[in-house]
C-alpha positions as CSV (number, residue, x, y, z in Angstrom):
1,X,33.6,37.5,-42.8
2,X,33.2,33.7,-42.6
3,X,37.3,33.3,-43.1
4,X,38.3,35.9,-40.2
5,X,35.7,34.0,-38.3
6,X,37.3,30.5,-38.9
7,X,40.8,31.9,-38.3
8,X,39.5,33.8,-35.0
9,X,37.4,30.4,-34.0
10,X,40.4,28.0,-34.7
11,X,42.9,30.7,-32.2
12,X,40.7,30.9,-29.7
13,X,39.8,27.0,-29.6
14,X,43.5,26.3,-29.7
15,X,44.1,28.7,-26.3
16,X,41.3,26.8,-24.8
17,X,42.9,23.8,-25.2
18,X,45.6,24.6,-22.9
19,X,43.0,25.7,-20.7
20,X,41.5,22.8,-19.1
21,X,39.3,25.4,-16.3
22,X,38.5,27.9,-19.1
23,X,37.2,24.8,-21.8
24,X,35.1,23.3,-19.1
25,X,33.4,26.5,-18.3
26,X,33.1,27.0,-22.3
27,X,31.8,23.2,-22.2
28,X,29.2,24.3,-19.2
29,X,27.1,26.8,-21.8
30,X,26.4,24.4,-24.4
31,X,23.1,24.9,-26.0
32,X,23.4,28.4,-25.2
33,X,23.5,30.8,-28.2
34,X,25.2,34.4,-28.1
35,X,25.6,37.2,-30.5
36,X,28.0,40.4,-30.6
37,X,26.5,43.0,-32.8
38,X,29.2,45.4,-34.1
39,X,28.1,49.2,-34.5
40,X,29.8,50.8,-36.9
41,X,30.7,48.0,-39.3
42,X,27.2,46.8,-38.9
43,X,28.3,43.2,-38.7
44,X,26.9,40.2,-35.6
45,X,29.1,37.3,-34.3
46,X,26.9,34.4,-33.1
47,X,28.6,32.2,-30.4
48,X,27.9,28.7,-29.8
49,X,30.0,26.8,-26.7
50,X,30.8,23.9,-27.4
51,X,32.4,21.2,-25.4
52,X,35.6,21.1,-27.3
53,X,35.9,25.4,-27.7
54,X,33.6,27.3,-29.6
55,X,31.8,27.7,-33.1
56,X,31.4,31.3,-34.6
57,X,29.0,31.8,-37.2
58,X,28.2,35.3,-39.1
59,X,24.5,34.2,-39.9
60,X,22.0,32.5,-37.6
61,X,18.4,32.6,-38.2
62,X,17.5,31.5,-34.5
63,X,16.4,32.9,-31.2
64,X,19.6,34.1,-28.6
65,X,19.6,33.8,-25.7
66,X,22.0,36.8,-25.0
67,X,22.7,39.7,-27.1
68,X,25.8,42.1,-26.7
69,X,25.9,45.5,-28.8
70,X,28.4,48.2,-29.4
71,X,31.4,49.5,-31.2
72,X,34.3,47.3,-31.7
73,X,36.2,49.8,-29.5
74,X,33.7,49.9,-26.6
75,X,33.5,45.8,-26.7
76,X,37.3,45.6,-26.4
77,X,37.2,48.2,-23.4
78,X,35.0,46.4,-21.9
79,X,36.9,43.3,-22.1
80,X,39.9,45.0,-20.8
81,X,38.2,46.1,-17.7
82,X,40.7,45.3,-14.6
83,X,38.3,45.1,-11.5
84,X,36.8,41.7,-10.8
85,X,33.3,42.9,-10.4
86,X,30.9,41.9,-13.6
87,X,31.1,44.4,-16.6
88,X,28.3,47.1,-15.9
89,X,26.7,47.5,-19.2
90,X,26.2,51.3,-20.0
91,X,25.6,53.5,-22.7
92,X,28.6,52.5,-24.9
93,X,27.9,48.8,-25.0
94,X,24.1,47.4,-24.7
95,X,22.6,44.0,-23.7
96,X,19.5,42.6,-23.7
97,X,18.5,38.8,-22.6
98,X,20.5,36.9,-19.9
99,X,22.6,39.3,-18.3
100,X,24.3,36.5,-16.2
101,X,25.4,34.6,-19.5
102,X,26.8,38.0,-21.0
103,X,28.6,38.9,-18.1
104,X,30.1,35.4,-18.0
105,X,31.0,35.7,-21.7
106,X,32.7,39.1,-20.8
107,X,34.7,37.3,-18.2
108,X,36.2,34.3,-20.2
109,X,36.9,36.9,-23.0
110,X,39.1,38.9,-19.8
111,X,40.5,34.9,-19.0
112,X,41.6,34.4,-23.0
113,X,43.7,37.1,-22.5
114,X,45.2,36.7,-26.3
115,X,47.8,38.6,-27.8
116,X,45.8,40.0,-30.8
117,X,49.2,41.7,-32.1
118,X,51.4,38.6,-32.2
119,X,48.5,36.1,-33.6
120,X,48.1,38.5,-36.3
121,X,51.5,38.2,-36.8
122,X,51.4,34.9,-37.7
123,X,48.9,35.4,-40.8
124,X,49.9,39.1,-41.9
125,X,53.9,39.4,-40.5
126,X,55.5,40.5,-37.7
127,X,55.6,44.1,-39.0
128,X,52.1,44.8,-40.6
129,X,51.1,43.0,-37.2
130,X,53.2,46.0,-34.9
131,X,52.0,48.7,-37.1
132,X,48.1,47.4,-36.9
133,X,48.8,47.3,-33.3
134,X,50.5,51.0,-33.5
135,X,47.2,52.1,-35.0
136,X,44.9,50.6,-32.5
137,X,47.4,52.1,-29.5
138,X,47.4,55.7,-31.4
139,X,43.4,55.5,-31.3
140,X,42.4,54.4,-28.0
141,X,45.1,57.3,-27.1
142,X,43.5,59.5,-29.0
143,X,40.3,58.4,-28.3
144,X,40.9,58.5,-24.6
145,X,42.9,62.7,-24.8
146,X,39.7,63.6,-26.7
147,X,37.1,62.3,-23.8
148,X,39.3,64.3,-21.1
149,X,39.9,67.1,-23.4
150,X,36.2,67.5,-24.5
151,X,35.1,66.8,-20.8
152,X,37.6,69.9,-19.7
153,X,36.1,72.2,-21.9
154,X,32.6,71.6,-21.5
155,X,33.3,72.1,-17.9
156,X,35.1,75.6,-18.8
157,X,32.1,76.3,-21.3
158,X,29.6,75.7,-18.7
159,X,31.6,77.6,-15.7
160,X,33.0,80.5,-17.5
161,X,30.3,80.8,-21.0
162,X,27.3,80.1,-19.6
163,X,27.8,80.6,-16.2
164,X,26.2,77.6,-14.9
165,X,28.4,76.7,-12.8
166,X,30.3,77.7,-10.2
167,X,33.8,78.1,-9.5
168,X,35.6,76.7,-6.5
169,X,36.3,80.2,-5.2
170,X,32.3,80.4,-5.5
171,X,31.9,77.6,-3.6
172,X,34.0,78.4,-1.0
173,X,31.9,81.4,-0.5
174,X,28.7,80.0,-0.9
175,X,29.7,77.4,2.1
176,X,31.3,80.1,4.1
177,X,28.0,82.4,3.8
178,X,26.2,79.1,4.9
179,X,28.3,79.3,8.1
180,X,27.9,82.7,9.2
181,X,24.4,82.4,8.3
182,X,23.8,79.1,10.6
183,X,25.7,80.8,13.0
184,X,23.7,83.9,13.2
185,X,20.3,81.5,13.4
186,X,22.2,80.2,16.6
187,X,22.4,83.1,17.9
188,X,18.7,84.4,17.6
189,X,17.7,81.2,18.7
190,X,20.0,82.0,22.0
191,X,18.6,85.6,22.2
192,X,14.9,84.5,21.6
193,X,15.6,81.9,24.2
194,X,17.0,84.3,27.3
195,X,14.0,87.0,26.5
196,X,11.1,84.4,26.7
197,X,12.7,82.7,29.9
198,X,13.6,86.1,31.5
């Protein structure tokens, strides 16, 4: 763990060094101490900004002052998000201590903007690189058909199984029922209006 960290450390320092903005904000949370807890390998990243890049350690025995937790694919989504408001934490990726300092971490890590494939490249190949970066394309595919797919048929479970839930042809009655129904209160209230004045 200690020699991905250094290679991943010694990448990111050397983008930040062409980043005079993105170092100076790095340079800004000194003192500041994060961790990223993996689920799933079980394994936590602890941050330390720096004024000349960052320092990544796999042990710390201290107090953070931010904590960030979820799956490595659910950390990388929510890196990748592409609106400008702050990441909302939900049930895929959990926080707990500053939330202002996390969602600024989330925000540099969307400013890096590396290109995990081709710095792979440089330590594994260019074509163990590509096909590593095949894989992780083929699963967030996959990953992404199965959420819509599994979402489809709960909803034709619920509607057509269980019956919990209506169709639209149902709805469209229900709402036209609702009409005629409000219309007929209308009326009465005309009817009951003309007899008591008459």
């Amino acid at each position: 763990m200690s020699f991905i960290l250094e290679h991943v450390e010694k990448i990111v320092n050397d983008v930040l060094l062409t980043d005079p903005d993105l170092l100076a904000d790095v340079a800004a949370m000194e003192g500041k101490v994060m961790a990223v807890e993996l689920v799933g390998p079980d394994k936590t990243i602890y941050i330390f900004p720096e004024s000349s890049g960052i320092h990544l350690q796999p042990e710390y025995g201290g107090d953070v002052h931010v904590l960030i937790k979820g799956s490595p694919f659910a950390l990388l989504k929510m890196t990748r998000q592409q609106d400008k408001q702050p990441a909302s934490f939900d049930g895929d990726v959990e926080i707990s201590g500053d939330l202002a300092l996390g969602q600024h971490l989330q925000q540099m890590i969307k400013r890096l903007d590396l290109d995990w494939e081709e710095l792979l490249s440089h330590k594994i190949g260019d074509v163990a690189a590509h096909q590593i970066g095949n894989l992780v394309r083929s699963l967030s595919a996959w990953a992404k058909d199965s959420h819509e797919s599994m979402e489809q048929n709960i909803g034709e479970y619920l509607r057509i199984e269980a019956e919990l839930t209506p169709n639209k042809t149902e709805i469209d009655q229900f709402m036209n029922d609702v009409d005629d129904l409000r219309n007929d209160v209308d009326r009465l209230e005309q009817r009951i209006a003309r007899l008591t004045s008459g």
